[in-house]
C-alpha positions as a Markdown table, in Angstrom:
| # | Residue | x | y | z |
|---|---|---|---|---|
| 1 | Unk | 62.7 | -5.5 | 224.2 |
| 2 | Unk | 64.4 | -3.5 | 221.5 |
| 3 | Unk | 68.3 | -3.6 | 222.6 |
| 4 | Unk | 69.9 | -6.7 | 224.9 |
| 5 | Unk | 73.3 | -6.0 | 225.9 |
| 6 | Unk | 75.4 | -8.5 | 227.8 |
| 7 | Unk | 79.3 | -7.3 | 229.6 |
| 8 | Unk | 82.3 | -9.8 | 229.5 |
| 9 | Unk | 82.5 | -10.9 | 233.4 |
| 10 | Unk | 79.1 | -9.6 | 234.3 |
| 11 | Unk | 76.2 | -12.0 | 235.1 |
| 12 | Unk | 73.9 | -9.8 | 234.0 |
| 13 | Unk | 71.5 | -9.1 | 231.3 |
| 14 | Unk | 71.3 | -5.3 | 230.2 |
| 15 | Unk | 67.8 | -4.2 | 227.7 |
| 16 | Unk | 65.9 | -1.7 | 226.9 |
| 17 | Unk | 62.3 | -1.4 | 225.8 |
| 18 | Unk | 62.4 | 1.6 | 223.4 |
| 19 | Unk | 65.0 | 2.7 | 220.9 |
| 20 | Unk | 63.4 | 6.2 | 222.4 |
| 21 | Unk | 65.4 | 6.0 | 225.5 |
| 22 | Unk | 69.2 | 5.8 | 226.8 |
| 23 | Unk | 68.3 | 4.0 | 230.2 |
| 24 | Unk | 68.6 | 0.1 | 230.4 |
| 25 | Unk | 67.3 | -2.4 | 232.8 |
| 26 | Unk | 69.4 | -4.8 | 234.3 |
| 27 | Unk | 68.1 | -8.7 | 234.6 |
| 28 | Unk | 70.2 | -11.4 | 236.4 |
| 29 | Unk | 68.8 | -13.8 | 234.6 |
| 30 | Unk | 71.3 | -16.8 | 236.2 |
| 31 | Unk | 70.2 | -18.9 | 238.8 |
| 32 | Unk | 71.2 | -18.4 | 242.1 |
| 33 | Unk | 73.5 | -21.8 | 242.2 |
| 34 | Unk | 74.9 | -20.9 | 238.9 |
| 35 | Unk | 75.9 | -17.5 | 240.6 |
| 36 | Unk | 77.3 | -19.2 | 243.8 |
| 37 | Unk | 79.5 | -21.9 | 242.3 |
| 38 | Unk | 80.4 | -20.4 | 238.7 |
| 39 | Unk | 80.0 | -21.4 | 234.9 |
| 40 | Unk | 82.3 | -24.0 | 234.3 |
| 41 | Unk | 84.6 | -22.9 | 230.8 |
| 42 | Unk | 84.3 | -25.5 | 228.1 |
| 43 | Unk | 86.6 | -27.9 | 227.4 |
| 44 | Unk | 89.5 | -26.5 | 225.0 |
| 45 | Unk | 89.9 | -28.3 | 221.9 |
| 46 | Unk | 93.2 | -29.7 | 221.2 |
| 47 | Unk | 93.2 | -29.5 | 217.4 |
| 48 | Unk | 91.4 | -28.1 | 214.8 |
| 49 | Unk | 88.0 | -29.8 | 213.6 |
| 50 | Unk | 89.3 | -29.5 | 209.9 |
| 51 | Unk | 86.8 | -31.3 | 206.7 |
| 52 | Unk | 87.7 | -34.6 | 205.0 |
| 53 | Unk | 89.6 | -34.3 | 202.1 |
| 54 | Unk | 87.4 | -35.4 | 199.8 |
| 55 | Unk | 85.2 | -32.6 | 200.6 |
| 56 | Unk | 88.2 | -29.4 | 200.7 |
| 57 | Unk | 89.2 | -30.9 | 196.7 |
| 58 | Unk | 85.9 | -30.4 | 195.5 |
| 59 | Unk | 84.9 | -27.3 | 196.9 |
| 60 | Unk | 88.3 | -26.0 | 196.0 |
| 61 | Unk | 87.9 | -27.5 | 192.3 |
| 62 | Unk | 84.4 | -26.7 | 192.2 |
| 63 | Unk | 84.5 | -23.2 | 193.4 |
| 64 | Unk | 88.4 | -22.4 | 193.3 |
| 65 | Unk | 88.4 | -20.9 | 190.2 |
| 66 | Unk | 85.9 | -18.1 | 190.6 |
| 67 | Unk | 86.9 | -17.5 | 194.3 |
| 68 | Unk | 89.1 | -14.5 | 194.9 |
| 69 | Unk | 92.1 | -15.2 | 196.4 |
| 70 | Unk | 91.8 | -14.3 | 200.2 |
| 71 | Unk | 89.1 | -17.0 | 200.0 |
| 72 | Unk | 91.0 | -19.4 | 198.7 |
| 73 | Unk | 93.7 | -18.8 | 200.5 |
| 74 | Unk | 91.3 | -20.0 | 203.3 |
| 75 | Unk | 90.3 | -23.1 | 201.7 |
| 76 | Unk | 93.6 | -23.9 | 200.7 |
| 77 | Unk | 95.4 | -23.7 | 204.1 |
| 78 | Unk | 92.1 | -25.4 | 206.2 |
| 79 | Unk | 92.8 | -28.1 | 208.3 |
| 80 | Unk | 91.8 | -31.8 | 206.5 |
| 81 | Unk | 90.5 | -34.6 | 208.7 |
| 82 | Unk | 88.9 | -37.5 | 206.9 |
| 83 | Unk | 86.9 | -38.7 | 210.6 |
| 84 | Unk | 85.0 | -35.4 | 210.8 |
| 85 | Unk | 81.3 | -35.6 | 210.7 |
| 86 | Unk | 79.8 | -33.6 | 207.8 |
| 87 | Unk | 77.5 | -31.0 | 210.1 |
| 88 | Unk | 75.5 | -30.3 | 207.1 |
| 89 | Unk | 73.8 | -34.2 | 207.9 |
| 90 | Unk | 73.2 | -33.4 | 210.7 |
């Protein structure tokens, strides 16, 4: 396969196996339950994951000085939550 396309609100998979050519295949590739009773949405999060605090200071006083400023901009206004799990021991 060279290109895979996929359409919002289409269960179907769209490729093509040469750059070559302007025709693509189409591929349902759900099963047939998944297509009878839906995809269930994921659960919406209520709040934003945010980093501990101890982590946003020192990236910020680590890194804040040679970050432009719509970076740290970012960094400044993230979201702090000290429960979060670090992903990167994960």
């Amino acid at each position: 396969m060279s290109e895979i396309t996929f359409w919002c609100g289409s269960n179907s998979m769209f490729y093509k196996n040469s750059q070559d050519t302007e025709e693509q295949i189409e591929l349902d590739f759900l099963r047939i339950k998944n297509l009878k009773i839906g995809i269930p949405l994921p659960k919406q999060k209520l709040s934003p994951r945010g980093i501990t605090s101890e982590r946003k200071s020192a990236i910020l006083s680590k890194l804040g000085p040679v970050m432009p400023d719509n970076r740290r901009d970012f960094w400044e206004t993230l979201p702090v939550n000290d429960s979060s799990a670090d992903l990167t021991d994960i």
